[in-house]
C-alpha positions as a Markdown table, in Angstrom:
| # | Residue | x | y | z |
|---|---|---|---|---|
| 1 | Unk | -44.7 | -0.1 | -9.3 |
| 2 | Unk | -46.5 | -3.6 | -9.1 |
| 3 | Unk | -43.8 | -6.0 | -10.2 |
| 4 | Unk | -44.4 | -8.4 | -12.4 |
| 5 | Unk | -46.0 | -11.4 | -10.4 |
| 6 | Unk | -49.4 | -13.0 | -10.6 |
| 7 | Unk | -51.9 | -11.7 | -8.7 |
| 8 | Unk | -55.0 | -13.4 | -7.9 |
| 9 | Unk | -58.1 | -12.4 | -9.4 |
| 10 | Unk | -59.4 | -11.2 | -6.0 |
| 11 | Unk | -56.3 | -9.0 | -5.8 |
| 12 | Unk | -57.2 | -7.3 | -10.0 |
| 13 | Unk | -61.0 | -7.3 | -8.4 |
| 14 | Unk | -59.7 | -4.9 | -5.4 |
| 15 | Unk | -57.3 | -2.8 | -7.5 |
| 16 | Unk | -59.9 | -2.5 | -10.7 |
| 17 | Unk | -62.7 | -1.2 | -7.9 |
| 18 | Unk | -60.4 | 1.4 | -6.5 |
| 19 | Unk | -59.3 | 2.4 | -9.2 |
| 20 | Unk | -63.0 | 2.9 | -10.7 |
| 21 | Unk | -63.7 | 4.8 | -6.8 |
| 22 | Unk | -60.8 | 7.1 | -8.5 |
| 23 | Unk | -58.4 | 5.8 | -5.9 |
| 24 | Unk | -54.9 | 5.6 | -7.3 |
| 25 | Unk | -51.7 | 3.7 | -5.8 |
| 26 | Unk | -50.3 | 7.3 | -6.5 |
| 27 | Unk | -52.9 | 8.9 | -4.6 |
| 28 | Unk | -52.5 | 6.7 | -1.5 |
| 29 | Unk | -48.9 | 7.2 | -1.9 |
| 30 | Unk | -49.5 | 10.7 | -0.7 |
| 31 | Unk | -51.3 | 10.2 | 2.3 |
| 32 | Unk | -48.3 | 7.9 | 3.6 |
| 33 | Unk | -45.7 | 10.7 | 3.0 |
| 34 | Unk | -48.0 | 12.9 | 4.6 |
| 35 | Unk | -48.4 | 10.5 | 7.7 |
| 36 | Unk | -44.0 | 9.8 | 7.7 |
| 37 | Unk | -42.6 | 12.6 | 6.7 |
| 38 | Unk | -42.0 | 14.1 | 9.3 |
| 39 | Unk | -40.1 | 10.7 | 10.8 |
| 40 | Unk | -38.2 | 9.6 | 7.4 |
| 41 | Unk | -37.2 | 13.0 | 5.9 |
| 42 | Unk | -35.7 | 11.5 | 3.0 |
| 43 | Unk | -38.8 | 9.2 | 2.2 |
| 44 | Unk | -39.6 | 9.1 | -1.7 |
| 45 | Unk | -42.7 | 8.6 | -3.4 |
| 46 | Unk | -41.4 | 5.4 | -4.4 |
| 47 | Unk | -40.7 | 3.9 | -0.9 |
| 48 | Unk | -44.2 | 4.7 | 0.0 |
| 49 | Unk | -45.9 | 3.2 | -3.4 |
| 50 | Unk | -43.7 | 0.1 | -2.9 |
| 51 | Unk | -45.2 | -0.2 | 0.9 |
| 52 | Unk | -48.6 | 0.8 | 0.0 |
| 53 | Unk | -48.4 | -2.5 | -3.1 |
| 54 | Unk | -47.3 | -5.0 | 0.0 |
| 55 | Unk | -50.7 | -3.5 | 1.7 |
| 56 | Unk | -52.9 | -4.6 | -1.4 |
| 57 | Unk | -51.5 | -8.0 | -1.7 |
| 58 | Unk | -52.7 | -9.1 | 1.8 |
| 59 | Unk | -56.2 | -10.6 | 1.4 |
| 60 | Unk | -57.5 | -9.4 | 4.3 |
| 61 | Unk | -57.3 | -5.9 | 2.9 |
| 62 | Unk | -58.5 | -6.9 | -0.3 |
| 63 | Unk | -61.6 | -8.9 | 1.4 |
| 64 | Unk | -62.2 | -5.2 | 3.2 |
| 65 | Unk | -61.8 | -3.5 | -0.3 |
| 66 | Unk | -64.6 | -5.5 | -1.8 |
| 67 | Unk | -67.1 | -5.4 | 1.0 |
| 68 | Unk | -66.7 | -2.0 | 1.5 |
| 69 | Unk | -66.7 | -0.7 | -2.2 |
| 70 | Unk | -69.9 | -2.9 | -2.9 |
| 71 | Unk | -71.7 | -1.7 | 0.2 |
| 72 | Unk | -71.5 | 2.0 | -0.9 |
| 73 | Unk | -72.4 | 1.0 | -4.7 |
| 74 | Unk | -75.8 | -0.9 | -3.0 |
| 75 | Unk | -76.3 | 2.6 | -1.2 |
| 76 | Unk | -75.9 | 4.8 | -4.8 |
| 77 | Unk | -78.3 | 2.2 | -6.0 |
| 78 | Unk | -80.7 | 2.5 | -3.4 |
| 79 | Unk | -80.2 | -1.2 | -2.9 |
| 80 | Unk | -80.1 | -1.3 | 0.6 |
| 81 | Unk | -83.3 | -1.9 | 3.0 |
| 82 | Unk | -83.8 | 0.7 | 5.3 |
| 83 | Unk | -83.0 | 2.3 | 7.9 |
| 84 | Unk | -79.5 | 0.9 | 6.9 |
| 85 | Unk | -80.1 | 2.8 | 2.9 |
| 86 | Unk | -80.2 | 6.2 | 4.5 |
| 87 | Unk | -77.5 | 5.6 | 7.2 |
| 88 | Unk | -75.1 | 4.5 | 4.9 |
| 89 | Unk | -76.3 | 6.7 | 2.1 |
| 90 | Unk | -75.9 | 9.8 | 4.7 |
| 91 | Unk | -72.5 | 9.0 | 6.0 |
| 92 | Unk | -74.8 | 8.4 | 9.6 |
| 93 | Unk | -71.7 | 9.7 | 12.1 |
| 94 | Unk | -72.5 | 7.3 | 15.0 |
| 95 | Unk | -72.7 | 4.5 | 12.9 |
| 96 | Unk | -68.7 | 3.2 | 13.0 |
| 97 | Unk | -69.2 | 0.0 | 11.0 |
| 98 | Unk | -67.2 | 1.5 | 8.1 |
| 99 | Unk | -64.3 | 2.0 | 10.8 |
| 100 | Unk | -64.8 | -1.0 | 12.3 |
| 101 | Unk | -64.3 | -2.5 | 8.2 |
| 102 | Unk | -60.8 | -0.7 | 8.2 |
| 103 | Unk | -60.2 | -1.4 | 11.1 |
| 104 | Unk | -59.3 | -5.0 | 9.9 |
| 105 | Unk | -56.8 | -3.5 | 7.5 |
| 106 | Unk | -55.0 | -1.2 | 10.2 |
| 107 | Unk | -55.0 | -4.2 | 12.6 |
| 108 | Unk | -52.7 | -6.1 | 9.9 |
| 109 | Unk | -49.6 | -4.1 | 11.3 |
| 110 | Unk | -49.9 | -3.7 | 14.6 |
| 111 | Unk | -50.8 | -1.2 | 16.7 |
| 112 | Unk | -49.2 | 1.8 | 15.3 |
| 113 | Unk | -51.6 | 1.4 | 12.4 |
| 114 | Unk | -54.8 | 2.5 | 14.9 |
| 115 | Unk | -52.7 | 5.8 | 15.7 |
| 116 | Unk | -51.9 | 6.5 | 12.4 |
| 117 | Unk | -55.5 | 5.5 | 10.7 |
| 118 | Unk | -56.8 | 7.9 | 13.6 |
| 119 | Unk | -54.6 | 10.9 | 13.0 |
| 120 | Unk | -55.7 | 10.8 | 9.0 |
| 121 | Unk | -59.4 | 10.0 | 9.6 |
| 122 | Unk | -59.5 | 13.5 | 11.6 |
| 123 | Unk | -57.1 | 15.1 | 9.0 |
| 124 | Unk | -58.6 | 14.0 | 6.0 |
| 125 | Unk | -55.7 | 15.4 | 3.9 |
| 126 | Unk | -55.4 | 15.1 | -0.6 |
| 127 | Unk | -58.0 | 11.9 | -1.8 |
| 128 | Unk | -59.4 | 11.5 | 1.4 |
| 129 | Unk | -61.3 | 15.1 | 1.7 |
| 130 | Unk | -62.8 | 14.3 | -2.1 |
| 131 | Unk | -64.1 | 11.1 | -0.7 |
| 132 | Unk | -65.6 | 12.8 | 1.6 |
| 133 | Unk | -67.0 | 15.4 | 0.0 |
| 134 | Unk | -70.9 | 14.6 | 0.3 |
| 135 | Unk | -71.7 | 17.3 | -2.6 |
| 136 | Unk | -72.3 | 14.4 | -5.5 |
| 137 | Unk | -74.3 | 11.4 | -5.9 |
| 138 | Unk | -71.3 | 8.6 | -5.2 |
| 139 | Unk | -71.3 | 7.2 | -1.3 |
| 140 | Unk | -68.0 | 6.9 | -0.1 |
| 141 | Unk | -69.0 | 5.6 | 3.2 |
| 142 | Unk | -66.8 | 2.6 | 3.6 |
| 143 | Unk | -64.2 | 3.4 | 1.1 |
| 144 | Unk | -62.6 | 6.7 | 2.7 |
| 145 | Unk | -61.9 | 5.1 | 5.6 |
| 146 | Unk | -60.6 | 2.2 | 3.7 |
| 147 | Unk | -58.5 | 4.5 | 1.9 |
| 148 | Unk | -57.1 | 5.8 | 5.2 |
| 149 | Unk | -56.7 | 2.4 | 6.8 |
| 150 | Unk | -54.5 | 0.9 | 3.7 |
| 151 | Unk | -52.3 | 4.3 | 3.9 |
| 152 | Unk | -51.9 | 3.8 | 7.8 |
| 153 | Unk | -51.5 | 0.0 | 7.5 |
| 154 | Unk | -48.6 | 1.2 | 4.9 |
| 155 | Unk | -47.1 | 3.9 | 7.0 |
| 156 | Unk | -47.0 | 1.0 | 10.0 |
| 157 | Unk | -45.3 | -1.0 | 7.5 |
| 158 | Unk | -42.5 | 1.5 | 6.5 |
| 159 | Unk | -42.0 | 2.2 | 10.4 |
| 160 | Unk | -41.8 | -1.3 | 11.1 |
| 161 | Unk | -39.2 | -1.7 | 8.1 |
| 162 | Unk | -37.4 | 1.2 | 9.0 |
| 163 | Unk | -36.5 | -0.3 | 12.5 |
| 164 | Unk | -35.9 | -4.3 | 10.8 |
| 165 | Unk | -39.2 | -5.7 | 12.2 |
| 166 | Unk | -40.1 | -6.5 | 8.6 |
């Protein structure tokens, strides 16, 4: 659904690595109908991809993309010195930088976007429970709760839209 406009190469750089994560506009689509639903009963697929492409264009979410996705590629490398390697290889559950990282891209629509990004980090519904499923060799560290963050800071979009705030 991206229209046709130019997009800067920072913008392609953040789509391509998503994409490569095996992160689809499609698939974060989903996790926005799953968070509104229930409050816009007649949402469409469509209204959530279209809300979900005004997410990606804001550089502050593509800035969190990047450092995020090329974190967790350092960690499949073994890249990283330790003790941050096995932290961030392990998914380490007190270590909170990764939410702190999406936090940046909730924080873009206001405050709704922390309840929503909290409510789907503990649900972990469609692509977010195969990011986090620890059984393979990719770390998905950062980039779940990326993934979450861009589908709240979308759903906090769509709320705000539905009551003309934006």
């Amino acid at each position: 659904m991206a229209e046709d406009r130019k997009m800067t190469e920072l913008e392609v750089t953040a789509r391509r690595w998503l994409n490569e994560r095996g992160v689809t506009i499609d698939d974060l689509a989903e996790l926005v109908m799953f968070l509104q639903k229930k409050y816009h009963p007649a949402l469409t697929l469509d209204e959530c991809k279209y809300n979900i492409e005004r997410v990606l264009r804001k550089r502050e979410v593509q800035n969190a993309i990047l450092t995020g996705i090329q974190l967790d590629k350092l960690a499949e490398q073994g890249k990283l010195e330790e003790p941050l390697q096995t932290i961030i290889g392990t998914d380490e559950s007190l270590y909170g930088v990764d939410e702190i990282l999406a936090f940046s891209i909730v924080n873009v629509y206001g405050s709704i976007g922390f309840t929503n990004y909290g409510y789907i980090d503990k649900q972990k519904p469609g692509i977010l429970e195969k990011l986090n499923d620890h059984s393979n060799d990719m770390v998905n560290t950062f980039l779940d709760d990326i993934v979450g963050a861009i589908a709240a800071a979308a759903s906090s979009r769509l709320a705000h839209s539905a009551k003309g705030e934006e």
